[in-house]
DONURO-997094 format. One record per residue: residue number from 1; residue in one letter; x, y, z of N, C-alpha, C in turn. Coordinates in Angstrom, 3 decimals. Example, Ala and Ser with C-alpha at 12.3 -4.5 7.8 and 13.67 -1.06 7.14 Angstrom:
# DONURO-997094
+------+------+----------+----------+----------+----------+----------+----------+----------+----------+----------+
| resi | resn |   n_east |  n_north |     n_up |  ca_east | ca_north |    ca_up |   c_east |  c_north |     c_up |
+------+------+----------+----------+----------+----------+----------+----------+----------+----------+----------+
|    1 |    A |   13.190 |   -5.690 |    7.800 |   12.300 |   -4.500 |    7.800 |   13.200 |   -3.300 |    7.800 |
|    2 |    S |   12.850 |   -2.250 |    7.080 |   13.670 |   -1.060 |    7.140 |   12.900 |    0.030 |    7.870 |
+------+------+----------+----------+----------+----------+----------+----------+----------+----------+----------+
This chain:
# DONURO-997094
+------+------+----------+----------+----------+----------+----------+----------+----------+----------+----------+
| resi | resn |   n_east |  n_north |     n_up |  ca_east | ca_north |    ca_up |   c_east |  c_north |     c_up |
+------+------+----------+----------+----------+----------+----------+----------+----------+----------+----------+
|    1 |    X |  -14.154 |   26.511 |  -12.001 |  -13.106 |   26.435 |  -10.997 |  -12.639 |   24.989 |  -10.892 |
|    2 |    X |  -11.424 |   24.923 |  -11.003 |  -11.081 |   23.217 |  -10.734 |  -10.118 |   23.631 |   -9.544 |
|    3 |    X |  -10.176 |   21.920 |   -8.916 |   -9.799 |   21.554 |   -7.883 |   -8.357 |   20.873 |   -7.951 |
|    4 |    X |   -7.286 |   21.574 |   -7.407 |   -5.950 |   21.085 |   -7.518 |   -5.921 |   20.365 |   -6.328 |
|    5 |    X |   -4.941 |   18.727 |   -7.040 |   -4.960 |   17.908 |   -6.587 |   -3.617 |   17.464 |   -5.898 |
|    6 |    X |   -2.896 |   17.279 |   -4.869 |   -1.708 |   17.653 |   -4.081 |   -1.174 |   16.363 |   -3.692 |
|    7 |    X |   -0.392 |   15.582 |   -4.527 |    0.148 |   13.868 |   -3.954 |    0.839 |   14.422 |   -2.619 |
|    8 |    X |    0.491 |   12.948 |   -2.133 |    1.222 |   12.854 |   -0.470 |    3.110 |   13.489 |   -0.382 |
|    9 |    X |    3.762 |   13.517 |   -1.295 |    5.308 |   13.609 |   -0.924 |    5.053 |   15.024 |   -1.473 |
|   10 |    X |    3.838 |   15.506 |   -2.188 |    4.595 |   17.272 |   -2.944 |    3.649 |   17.786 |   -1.291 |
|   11 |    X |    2.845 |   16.900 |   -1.050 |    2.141 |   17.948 |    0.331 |    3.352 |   18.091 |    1.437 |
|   12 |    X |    3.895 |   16.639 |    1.561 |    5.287 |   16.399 |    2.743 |    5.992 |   17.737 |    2.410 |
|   13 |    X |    6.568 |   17.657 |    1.324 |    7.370 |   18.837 |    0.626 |    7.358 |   19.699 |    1.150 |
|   14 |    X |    5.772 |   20.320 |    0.668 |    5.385 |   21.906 |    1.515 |    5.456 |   21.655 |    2.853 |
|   15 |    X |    5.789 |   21.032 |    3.567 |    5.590 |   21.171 |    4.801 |    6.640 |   21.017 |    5.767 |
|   16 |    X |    7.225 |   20.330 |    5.115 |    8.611 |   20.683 |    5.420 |    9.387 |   21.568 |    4.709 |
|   17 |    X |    9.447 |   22.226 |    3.626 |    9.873 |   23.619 |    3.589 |    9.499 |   24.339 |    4.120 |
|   18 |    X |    8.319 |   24.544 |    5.238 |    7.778 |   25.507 |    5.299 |    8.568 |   25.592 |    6.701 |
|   19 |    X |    8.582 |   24.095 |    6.702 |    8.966 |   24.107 |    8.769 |   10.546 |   24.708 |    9.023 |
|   20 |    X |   11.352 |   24.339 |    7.825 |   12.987 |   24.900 |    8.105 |   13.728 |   23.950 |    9.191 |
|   21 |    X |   13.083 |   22.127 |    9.501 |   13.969 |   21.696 |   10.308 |   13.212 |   20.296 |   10.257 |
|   22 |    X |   13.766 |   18.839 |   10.303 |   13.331 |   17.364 |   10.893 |   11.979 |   18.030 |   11.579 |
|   23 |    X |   11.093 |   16.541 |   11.031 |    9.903 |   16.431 |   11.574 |    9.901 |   14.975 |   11.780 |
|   24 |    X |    9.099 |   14.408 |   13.065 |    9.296 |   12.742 |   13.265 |    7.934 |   12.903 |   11.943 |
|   25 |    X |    7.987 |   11.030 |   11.794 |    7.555 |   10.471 |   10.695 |    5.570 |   10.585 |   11.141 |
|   26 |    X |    5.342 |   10.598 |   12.712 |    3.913 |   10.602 |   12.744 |    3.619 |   12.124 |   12.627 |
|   27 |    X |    4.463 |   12.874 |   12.749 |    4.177 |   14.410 |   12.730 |    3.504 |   14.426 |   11.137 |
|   28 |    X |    4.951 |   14.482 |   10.114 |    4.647 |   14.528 |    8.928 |    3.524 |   13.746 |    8.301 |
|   29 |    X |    3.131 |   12.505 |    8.661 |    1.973 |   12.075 |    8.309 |    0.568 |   12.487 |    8.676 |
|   30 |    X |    0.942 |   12.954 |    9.704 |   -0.575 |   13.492 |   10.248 |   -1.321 |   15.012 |    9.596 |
|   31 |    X |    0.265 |   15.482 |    9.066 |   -0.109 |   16.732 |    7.994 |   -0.237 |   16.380 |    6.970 |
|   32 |    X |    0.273 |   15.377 |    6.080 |    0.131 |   14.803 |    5.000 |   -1.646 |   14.311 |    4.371 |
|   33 |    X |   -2.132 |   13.811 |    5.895 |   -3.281 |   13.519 |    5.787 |   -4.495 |   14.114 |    5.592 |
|   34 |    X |   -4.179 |   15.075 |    6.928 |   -4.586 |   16.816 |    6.602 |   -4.829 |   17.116 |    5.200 |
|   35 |    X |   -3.977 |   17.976 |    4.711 |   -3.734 |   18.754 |    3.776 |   -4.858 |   17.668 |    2.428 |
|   36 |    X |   -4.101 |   16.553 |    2.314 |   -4.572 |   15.847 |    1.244 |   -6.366 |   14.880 |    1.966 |
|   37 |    X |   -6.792 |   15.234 |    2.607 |   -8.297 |   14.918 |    3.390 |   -8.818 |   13.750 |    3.458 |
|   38 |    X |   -7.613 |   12.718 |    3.713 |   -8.043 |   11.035 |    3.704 |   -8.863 |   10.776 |    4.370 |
|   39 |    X |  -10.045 |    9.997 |    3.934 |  -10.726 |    9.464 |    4.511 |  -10.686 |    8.825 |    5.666 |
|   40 |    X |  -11.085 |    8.424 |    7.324 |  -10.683 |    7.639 |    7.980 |  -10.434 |    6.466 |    8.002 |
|   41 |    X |  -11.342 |    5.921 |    7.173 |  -10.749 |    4.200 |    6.857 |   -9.599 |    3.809 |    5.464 |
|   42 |    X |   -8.946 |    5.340 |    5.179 |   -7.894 |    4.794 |    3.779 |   -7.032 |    5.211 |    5.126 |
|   43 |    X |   -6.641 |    5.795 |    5.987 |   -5.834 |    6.213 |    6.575 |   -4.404 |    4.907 |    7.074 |
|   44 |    X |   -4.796 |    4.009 |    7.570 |   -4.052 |    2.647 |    7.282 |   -3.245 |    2.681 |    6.082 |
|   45 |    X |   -3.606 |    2.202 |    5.343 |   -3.393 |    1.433 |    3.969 |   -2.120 |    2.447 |    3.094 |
|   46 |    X |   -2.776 |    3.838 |    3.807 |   -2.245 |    5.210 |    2.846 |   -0.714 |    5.548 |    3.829 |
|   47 |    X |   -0.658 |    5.044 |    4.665 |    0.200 |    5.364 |    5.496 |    1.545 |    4.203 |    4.796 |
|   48 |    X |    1.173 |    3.713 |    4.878 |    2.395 |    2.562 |    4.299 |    2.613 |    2.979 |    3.143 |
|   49 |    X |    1.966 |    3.138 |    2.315 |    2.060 |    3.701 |    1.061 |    2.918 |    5.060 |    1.167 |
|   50 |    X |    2.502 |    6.221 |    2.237 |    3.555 |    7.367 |    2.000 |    4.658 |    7.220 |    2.206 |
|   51 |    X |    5.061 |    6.049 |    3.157 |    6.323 |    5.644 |    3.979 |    7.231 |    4.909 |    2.544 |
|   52 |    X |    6.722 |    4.450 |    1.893 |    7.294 |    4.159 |    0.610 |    7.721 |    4.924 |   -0.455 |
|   53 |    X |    6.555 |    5.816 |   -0.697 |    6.491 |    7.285 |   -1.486 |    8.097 |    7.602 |   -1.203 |
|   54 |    X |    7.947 |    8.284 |    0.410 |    9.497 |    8.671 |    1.082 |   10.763 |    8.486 |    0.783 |
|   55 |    X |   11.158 |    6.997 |    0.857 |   11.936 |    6.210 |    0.668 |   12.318 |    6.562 |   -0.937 |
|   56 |    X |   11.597 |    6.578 |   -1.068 |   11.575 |    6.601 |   -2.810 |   11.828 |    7.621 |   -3.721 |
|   57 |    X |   11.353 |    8.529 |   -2.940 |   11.318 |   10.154 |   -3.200 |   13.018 |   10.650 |   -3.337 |
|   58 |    X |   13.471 |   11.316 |   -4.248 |   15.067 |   11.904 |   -3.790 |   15.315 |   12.903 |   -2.950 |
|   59 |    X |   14.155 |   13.542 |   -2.826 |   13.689 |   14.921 |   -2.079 |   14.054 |   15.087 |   -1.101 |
|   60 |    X |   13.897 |   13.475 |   -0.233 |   13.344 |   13.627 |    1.183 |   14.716 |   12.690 |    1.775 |
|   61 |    X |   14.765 |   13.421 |    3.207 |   16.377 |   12.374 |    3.632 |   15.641 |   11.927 |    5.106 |
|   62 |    X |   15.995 |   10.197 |    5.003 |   15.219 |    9.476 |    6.182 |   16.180 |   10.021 |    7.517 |
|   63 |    X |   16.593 |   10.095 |    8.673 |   17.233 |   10.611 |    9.653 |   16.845 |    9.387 |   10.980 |
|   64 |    X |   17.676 |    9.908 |   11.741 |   17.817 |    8.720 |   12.857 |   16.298 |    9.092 |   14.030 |
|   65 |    X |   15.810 |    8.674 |   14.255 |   14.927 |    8.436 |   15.537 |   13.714 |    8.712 |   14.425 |
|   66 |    X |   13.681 |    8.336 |   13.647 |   11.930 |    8.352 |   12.112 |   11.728 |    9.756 |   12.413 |
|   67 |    X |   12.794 |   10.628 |   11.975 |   12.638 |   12.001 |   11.603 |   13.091 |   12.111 |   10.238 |
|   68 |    X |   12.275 |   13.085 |    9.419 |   12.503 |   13.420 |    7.908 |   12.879 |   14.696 |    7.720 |
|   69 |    X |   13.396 |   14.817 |    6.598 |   13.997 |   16.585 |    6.228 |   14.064 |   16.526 |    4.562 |
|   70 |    X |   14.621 |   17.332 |    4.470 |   14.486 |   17.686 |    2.558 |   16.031 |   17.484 |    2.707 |
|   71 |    X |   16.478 |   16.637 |    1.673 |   17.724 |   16.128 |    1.303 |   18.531 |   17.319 |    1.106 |
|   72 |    X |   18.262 |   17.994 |    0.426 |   18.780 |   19.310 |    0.296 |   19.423 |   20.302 |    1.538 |
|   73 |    X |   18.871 |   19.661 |    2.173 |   19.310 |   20.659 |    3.643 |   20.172 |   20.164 |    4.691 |
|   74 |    X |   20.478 |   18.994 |    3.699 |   21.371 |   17.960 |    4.819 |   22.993 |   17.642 |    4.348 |
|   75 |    X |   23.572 |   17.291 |    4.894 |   25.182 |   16.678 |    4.616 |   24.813 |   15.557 |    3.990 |
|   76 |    X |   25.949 |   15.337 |    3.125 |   26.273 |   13.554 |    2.491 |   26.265 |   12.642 |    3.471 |
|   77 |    X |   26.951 |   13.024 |    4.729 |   27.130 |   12.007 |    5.807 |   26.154 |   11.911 |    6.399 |
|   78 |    X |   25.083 |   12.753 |    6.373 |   23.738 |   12.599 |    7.143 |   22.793 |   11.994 |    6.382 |
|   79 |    X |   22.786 |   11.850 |    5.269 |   21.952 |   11.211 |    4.188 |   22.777 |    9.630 |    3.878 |
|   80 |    X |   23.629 |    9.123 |    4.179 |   24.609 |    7.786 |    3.545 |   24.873 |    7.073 |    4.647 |
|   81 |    X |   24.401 |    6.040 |    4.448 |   25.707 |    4.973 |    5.321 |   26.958 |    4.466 |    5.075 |
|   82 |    X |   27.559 |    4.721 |    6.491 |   28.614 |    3.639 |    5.951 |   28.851 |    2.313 |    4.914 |
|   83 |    X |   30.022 |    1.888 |    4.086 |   29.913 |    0.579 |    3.852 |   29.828 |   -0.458 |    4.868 |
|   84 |    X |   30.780 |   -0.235 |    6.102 |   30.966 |   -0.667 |    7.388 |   29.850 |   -1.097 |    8.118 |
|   85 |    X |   29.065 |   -0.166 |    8.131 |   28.248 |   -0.592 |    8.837 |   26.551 |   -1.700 |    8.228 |
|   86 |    X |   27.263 |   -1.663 |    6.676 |   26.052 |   -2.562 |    6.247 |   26.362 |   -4.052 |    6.502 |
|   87 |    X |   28.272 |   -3.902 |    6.285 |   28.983 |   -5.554 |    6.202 |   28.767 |   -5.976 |    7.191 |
|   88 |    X |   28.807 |   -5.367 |    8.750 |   28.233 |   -5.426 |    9.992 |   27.040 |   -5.938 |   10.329 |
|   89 |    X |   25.986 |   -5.743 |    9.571 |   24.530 |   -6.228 |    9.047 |   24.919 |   -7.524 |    9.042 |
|   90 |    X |   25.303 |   -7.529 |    7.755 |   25.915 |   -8.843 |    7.377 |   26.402 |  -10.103 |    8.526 |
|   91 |    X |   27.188 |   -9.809 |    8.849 |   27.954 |  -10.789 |    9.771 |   27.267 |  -10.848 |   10.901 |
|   92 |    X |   26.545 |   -9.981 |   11.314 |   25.525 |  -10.478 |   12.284 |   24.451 |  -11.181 |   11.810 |
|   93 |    X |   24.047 |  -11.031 |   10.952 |   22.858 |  -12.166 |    9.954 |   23.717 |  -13.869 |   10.084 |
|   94 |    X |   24.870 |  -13.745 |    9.711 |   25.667 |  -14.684 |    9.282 |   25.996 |  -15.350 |   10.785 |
|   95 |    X |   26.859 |  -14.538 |   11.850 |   26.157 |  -15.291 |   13.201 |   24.922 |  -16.212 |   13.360 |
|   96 |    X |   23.718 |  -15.510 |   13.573 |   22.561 |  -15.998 |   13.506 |   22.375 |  -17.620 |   12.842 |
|   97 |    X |   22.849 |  -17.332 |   11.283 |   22.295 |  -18.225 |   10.748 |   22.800 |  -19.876 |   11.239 |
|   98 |    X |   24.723 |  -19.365 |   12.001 |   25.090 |  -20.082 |   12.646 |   25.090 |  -20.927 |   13.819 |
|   99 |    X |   24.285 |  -20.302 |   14.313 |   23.416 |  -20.288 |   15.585 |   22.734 |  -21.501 |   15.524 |
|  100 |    X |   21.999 |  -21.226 |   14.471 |   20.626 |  -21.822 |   14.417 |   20.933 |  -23.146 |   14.072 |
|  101 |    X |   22.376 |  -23.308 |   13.189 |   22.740 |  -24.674 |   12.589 |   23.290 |  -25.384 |   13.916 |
|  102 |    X |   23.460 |  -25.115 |   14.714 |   23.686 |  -25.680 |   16.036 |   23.270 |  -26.358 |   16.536 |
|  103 |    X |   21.568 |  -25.456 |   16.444 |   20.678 |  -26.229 |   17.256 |   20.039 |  -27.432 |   16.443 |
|  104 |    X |   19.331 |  -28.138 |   17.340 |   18.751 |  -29.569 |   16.806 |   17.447 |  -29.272 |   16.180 |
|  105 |    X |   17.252 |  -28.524 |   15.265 |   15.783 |  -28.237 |   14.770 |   15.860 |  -29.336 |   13.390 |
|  106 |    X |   14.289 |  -29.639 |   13.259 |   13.753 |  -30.398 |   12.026 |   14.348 |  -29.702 |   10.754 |
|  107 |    X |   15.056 |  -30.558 |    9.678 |   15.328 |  -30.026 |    8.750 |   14.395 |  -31.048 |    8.153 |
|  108 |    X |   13.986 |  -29.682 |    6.711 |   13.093 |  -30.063 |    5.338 |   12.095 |  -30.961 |    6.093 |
|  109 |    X |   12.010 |  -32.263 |    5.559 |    9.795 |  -32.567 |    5.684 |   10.354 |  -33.557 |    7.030 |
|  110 |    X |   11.546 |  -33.396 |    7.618 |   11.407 |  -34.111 |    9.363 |    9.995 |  -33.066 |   10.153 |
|  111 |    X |    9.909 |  -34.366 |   10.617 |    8.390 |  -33.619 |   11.459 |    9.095 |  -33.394 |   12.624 |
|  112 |    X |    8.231 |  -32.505 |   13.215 |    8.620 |  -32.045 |   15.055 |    8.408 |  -32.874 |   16.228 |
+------+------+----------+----------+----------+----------+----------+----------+----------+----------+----------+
C-alpha cells in the first residue's frame, strides 16, 4: 500500500472546489494544514511558503479582505488590476520620497 502524497495548493484546490465560494486566507490554511498533517513547529515557516505557493499558482485568484477562490470561478475584473491604480502606487511612493527630501536628515556617512 503506498501513501499518496498531497502538495499544499492541490490540497487548497480540493477544498475549495469542494466549498463552491471565497474562503479567508486563515480558513484555507488551517485546512491546508489539516489535510497535509504539519507538524506544529513547521507550521510557521510552511505558512509563508503556501502564501507564495498561492500567488504563484494560476489556479487560485487572491480577492479583497485575504479571501481566495479558484480563478476559474471568477471575472477578469475580479482577478486584475487596474493600470490606474498601480500608477497611483506610484505617485504616492514618489510623494513620500519627496517628503523626505525636505526634511533635514543625514545624508550618506553624515553622522546624526
Amino acid at each position: 500500500m503506498s501513501l499518496s502524497v498531497v502538495s499544499m495548493t492541490d490540497a487548497a484546490y480540493q477544498f475549495l472546489a469542494k466549498r463552491k465560494k471565497e474562503v479567508e486566507f486563515a480558513k484555507l490554511w488551517a485546512e491546508v494544514a489539516k489535510v497535509i498533517n504539519l507538524p506544529e513547529n513547521q507550521l510557521g515557516r510552511k505558512k509563508a511558503e503556501f502564501y507564495s505557493q498561492l500567488m504563484l499558482d494560476g489556479r487560485f485568484a487572491p480577492l479583497k479582505g485575504n479571501k481566495w477562490d479558484l480563478r476559474d470561478r471568477r471575472t477578469f475584473e475580479e482577478t486584475h488590476m487596474e493600470v490606474e491604480e498601480v500608477d497611483d502606487d506610484e505617485d504616492e511612493l514618489l510623494e513620500d520620497e519627496n517628503e523626505e527630501d525636505e526634511l533635514d536628515l543625514p545624508k550618506n556617512d553624515e553622522e546624526y
